[in-house]
C-alpha positions in Angstrom: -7.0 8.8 1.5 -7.7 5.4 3.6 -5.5 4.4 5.9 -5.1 0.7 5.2 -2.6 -1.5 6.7 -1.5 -5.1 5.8 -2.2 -6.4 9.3 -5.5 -7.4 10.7 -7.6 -4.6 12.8 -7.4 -4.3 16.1 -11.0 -5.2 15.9 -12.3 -8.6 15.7 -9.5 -9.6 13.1 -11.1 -8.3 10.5 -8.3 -7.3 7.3 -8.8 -3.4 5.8 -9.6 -5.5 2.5 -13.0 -6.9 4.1 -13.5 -3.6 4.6 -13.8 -1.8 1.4 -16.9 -1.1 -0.3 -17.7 -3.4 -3.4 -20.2 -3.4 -5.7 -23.1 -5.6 -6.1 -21.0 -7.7 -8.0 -18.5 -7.7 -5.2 -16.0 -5.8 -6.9 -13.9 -3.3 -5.6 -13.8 0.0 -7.7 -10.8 1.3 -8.4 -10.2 4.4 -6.4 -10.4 2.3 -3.1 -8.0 -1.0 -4.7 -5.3 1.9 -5.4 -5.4 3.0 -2.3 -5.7 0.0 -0.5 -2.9 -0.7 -2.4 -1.0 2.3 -2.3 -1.3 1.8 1.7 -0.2 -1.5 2.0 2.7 -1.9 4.1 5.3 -4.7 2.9 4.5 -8.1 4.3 6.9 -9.9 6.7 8.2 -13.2 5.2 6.7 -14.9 8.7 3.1 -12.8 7.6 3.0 -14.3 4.5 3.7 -18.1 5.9 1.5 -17.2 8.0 -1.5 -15.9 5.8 -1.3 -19.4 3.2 -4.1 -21.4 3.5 -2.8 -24.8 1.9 -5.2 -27.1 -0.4 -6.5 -30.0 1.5 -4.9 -33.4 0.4 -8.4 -34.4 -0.5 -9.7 -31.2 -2.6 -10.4 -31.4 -6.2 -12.3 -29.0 -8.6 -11.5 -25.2 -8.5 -9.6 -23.4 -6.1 -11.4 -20.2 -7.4 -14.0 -19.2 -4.5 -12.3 -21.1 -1.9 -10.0 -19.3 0.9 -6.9 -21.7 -0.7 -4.3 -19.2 -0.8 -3.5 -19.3 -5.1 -1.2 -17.5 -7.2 -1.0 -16.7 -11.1 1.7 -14.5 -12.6 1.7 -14.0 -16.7 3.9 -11.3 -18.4 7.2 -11.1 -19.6 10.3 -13.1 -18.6 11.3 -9.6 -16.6 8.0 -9.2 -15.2 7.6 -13.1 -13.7 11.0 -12.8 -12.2 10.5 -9.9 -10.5 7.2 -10.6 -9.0 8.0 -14.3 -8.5 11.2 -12.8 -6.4 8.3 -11.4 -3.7 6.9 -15.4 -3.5 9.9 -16.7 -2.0 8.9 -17.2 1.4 6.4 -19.7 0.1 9.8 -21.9 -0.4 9.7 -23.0 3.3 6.3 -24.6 2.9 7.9 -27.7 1.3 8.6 -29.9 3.7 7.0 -33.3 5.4 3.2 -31.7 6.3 3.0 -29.6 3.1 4.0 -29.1 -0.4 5.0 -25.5 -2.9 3.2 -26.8 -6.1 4.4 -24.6 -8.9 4.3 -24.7 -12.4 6.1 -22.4 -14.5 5.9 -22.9 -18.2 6.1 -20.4 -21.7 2.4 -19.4 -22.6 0.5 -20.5 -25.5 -0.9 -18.3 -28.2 -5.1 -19.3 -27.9 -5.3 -18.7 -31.7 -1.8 -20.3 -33.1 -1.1 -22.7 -30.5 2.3 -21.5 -30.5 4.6 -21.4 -27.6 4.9 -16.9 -27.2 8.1 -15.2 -25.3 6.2 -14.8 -22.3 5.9 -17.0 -18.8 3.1 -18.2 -16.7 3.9 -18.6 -13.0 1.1 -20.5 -10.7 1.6 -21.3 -7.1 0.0 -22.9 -3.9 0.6 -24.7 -0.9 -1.3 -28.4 -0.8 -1.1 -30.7 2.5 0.7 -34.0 1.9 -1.2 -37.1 2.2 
C-alpha cells in the first residue's frame, strides 16, 4: 500500500495527492483514491484554516477549476450532520477580512420539483470587500 500523509512532502511542498497517477482525463482510479484515503491522517483544525483558499471579493463565474477551497455535501439529514460536524473549523473564518458563505437547504426532486427528505450543504470562504 502507499504511504500517504495529509501533510505536504518534505520535498518541495508538494501534497501525496499531486502525486498520484491519473488518467488522461486526470482522474484518479480507484485503487490509489482508497488508499490515499485510507492513509490520510486526520487534519488539525489549524491545517484545515490553513489549507482554505478564500474567493476573491471580485470573482464571479465558477469556482470549479479554480484552487478556491469549495464544499458540497448532499445525503440524508444523518449524513449532512455528520460530515458537516468535520467543517467546523471553517467557523473561525467569519470575521472582518473574510466571510463562511453557507447555504444549507432541502433538495429538489429534478423531475417533480418537489422539496425530497434530503439536505444540500455548500460551503466556502470569500474575502470581504
Amino acid at each position: 500500500m502507499l504511504d500517504f500523509k495529509y501533510h505536504h512532502a518534505q520535498f518541495g511542498g508538494v501534497t501525496q495527492l499531486e502525486q498520484l497517477p491519473t488518467t488522461d482525463s486526470g482522474h484518479v482510479v480507484k485503487r490509489h483514491a482508497t488508499e490515499w484515503l485510507n492513509g490520510l491522517d486526520e487534519a488539525t483544525e489549524r491545517e484545515v484554516r490553513e489549507s482554505v483558499v478564500a474567493k476573491p471579493n471580485d470573482f464571479s463565474g465558477s469556482k470549479y477549476a479554480t484552487e478556491i477551497s469549495d464544499i458540497r455535501v448532499t445525503g440524508t439529514p444523518e449524513f449532512v450532520e455528520a460530515v458537516g460536524s468535520l467543517f467546523k473549523p471553517l467557523l473561525q473564518f467569519e470575521g472582518e477580512e473574510t466571510r463562511l458563505e453557507i447555504n444549507l437547504q432541502r433538495t429538489e426532486d429534478r423531475n417533480t420539483g418537489e422539496l425530497t427528505d434530503n439536505y444540500a450543504l455548500y460551503l466556502s470562504v470569500a474575502e470581504r470587500g
